[in-house]
N, CA and C atoms as a LAMMPS dump frame, in Angstrom:
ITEM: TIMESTEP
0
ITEM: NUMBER OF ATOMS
189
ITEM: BOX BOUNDS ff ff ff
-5.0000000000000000e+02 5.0000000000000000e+02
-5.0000000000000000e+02 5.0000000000000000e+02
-5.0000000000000000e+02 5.0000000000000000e+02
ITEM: ATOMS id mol type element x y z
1 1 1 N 425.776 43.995 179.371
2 1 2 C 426.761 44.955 179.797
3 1 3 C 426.091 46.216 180.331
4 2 1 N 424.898 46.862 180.174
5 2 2 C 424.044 47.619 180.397
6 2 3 C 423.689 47.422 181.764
7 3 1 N 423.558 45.873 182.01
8 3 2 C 422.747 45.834 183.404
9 3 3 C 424.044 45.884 184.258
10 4 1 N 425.246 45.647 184.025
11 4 2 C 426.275 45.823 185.132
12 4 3 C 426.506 47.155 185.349
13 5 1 N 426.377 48.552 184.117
14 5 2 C 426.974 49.659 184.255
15 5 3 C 426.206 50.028 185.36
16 6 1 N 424.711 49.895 184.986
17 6 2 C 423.769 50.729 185.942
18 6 3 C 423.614 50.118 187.103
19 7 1 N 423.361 48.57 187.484
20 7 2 C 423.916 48.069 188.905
21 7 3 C 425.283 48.427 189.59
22 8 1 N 426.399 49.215 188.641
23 8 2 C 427.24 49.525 189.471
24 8 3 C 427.259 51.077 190.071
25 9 1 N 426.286 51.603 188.835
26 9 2 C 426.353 53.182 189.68
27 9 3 C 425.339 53.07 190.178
28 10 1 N 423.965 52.305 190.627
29 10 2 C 423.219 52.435 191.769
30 10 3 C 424.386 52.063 192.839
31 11 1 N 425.195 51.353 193.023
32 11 2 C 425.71 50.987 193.888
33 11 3 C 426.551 51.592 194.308
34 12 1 N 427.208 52.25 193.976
35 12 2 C 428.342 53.793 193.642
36 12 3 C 427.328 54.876 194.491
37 13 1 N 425.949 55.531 194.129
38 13 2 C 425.035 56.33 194.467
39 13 3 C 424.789 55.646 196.341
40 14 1 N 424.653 53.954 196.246
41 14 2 C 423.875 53.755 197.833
42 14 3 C 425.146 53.683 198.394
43 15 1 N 425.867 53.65 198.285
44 15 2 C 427.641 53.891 199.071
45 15 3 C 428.006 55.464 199.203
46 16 1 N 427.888 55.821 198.439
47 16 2 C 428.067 57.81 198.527
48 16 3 C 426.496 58.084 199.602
49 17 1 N 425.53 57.681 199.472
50 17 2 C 425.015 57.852 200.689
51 17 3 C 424.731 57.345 202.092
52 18 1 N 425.347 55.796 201.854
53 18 2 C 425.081 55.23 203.281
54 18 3 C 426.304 54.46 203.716
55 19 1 N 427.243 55.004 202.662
56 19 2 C 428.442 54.005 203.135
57 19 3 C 429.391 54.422 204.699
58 20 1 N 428.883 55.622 205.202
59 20 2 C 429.203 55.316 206.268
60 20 3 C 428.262 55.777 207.26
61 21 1 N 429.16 55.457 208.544
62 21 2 C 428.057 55.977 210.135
63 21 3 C 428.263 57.35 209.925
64 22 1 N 426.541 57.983 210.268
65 22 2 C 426.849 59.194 211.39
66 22 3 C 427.482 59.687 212.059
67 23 1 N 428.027 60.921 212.339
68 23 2 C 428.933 61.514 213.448
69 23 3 C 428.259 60.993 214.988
70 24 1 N 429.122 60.701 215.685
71 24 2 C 428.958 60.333 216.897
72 24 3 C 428.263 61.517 217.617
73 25 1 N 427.46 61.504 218.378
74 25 2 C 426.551 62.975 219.19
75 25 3 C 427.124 62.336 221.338
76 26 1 N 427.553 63.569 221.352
77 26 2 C 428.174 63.671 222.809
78 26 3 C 426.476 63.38 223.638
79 27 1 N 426.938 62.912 224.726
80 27 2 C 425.71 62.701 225.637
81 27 3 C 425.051 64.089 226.559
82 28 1 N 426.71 65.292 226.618
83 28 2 C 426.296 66.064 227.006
84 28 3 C 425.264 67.259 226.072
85 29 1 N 425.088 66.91 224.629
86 29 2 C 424.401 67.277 223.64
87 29 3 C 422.539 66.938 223.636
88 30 1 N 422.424 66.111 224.224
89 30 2 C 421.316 65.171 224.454
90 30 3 C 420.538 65.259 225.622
91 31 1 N 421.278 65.819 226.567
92 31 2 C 420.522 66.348 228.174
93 31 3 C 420.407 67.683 228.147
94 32 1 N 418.823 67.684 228.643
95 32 2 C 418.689 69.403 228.734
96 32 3 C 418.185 69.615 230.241
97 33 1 N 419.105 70.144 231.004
98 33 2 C 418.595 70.312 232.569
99 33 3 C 417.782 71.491 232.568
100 34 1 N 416.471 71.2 233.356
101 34 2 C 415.838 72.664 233.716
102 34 3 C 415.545 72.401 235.576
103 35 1 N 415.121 73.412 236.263
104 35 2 C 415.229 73.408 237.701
105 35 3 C 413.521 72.937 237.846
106 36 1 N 413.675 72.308 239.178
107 36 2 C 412.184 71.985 239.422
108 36 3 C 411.592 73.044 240.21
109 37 1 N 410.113 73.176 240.469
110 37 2 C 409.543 74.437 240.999
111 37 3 C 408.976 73.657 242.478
112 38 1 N 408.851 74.564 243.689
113 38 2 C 408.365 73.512 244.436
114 38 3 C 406.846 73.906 244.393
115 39 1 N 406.218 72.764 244.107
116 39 2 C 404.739 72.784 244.442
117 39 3 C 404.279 71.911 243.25
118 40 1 N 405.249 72.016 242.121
119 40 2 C 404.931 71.334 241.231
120 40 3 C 404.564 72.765 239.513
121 41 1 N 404.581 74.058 240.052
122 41 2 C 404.088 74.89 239.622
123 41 3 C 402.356 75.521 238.568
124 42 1 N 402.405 75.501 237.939
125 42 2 C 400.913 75.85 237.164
126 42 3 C 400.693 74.242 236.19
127 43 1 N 401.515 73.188 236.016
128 43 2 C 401.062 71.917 235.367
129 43 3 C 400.871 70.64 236.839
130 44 1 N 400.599 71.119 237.681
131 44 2 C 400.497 70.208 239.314
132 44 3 C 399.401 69.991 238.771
133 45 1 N 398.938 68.654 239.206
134 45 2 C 397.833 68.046 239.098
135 45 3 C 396.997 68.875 240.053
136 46 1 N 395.803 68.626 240.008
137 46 2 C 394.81 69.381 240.839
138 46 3 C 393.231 68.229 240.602
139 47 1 N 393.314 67.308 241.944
140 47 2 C 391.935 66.565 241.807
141 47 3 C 390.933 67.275 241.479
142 48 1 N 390.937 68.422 242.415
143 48 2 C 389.484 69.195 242.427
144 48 3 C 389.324 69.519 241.288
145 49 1 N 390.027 70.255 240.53
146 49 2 C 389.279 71.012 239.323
147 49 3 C 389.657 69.661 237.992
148 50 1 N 389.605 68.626 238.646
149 50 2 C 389.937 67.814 237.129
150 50 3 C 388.656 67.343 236.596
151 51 1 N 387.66 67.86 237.223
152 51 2 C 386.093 67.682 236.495
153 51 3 C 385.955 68.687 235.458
154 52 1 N 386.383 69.534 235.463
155 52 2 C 386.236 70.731 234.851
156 52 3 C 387.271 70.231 233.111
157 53 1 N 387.643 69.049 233.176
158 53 2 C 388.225 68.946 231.881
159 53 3 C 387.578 67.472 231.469
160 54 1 N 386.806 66.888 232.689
161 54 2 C 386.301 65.537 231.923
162 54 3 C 385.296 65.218 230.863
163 55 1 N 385.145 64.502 230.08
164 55 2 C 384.508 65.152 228.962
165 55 3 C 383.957 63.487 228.488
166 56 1 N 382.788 63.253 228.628
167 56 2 C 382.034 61.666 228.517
168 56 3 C 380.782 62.171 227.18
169 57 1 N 381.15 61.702 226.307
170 57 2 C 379.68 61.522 225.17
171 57 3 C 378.667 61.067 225.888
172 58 1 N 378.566 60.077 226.468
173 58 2 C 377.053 59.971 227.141
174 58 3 C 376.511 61.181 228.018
175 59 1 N 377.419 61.649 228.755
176 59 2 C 376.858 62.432 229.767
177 59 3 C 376.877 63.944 228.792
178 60 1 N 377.448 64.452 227.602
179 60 2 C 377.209 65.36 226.834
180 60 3 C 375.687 64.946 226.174
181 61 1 N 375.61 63.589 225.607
182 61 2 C 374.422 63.705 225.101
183 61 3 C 372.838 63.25 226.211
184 62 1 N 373.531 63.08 227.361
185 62 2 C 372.214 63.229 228.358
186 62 3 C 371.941 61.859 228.364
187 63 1 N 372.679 60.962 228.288
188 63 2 C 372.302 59.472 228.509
189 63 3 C 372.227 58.616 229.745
């Protein structure tokens, strides 16, 4: 009789927390518009200076 009380209030406890869905979330909640820059602004790729971030262990340790 012990093992039914407490199998029924775990079960009582996982129903008070999962017995139902989540609130529904609007789609307009979920989109965040920002404007684009033209040129691409200060994160534009840039070939030329992308040496300046490459970074090789061999060629640090002179291999």
């Amino acid at each position: 009789m012990g093992m039914e009380l407490s199998t029924d209030t775990a079960a009582a406890a996982r129903h008070a927390r999962f017995g139902k869905l989540p609130e529904r979330i609007r789609i307009e909640d979920t989109v965040e518009g920002a404007k684009a820059t033209a040129g691409g602004g200060e994160n534009a790729y840039d070939p030329a200076a992308s040496w300046k971030y490459y970074s090789c262990l061999a060629l640090d340790l002179g291999l």
